[in-house]
N, C-alpha and C positions, 0 to 999 in steps of 0.2 A: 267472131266468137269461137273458143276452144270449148271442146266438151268434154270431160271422161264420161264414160259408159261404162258400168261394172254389172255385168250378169254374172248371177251366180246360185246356187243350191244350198240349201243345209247339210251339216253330216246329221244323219240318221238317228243320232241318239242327242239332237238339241230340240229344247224347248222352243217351239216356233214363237210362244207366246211373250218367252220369258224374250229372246232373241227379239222380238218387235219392241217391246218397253229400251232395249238399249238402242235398239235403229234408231227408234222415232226421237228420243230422247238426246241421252248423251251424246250417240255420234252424228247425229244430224246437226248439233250446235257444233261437234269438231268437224264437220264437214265446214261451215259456215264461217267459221274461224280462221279456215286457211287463207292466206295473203290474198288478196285481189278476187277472191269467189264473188260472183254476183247472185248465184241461183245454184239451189240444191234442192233436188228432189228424189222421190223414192215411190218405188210401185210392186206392188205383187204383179206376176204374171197371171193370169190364167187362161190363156187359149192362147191358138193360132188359126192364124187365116184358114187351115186345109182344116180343123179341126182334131191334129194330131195333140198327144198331148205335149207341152213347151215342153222344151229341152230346161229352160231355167226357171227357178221359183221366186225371183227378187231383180230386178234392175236398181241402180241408185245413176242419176245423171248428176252432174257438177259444172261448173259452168264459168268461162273465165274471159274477159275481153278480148285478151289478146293472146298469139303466143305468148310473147316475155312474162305477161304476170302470170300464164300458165307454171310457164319453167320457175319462175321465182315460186310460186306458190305452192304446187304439188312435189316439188323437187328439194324443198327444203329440208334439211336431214334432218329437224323435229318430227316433221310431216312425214316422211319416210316411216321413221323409225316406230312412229303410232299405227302405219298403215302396216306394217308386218306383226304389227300386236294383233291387230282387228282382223287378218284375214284367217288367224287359225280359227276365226268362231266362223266362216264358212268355207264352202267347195265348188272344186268346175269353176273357180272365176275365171271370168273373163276380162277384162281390162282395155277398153277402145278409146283411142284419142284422137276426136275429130273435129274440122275446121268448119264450118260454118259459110257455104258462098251461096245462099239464097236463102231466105225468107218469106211467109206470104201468110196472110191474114183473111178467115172467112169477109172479116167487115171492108176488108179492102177490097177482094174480090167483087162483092156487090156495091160497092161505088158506082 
């Protein structure tokens, strides 16, 4: 499995409220929509393990089987072209793309 990982911040003068009604909404069915996605989700941060405050205020994960439908899907120049719309409504992203080589499940462990 491929992942993107987006952390990232608001700028300063956005609606956090108004900004969640289009997360949760609009761009979570355009996340869903990209070719070969299987899972998309979305989190506030708030804490860290040491109890510093996060460096970011929002994660969004996305989620693809393979490389190839990764590359077909987030690389598509539709897909591009909307994801340079959506990042000027935030800040500090970040942007991780990673592979998947373990798995492991509470209900498996206690087998």
């Amino acid at each position: 499995m491929i992942r993107l990982t987006v952390l990232y911040n608001l700028p300063p003068e956005t609606d956090e409220e108004e900004l969640l009604a289009w997360r949760l909404g609009e761009h979570q069915e355009s996340n869903m929509s990209m070719p070969g996605v299987i899972a998309s989700s979305f989190y506030r941060i708030y804490g860290t393990w040491t109890g510093d405050p996060p460096p970011y205020r929002f994660m969004t994960t996305v989620d693809w089987p393979d490389r190839e439908s990764f590359g077909r899907g987030f690389f598509d120049p539709h897909v591009q072209a909307k994801l340079r719309d959506d990042v000027q409504r935030i800040r500090d992203a970040v942007f991780l793309i990673s592979e998947e080589l373990a798995r492991g499940s509470v209900s498996e462990s206690r087998e």
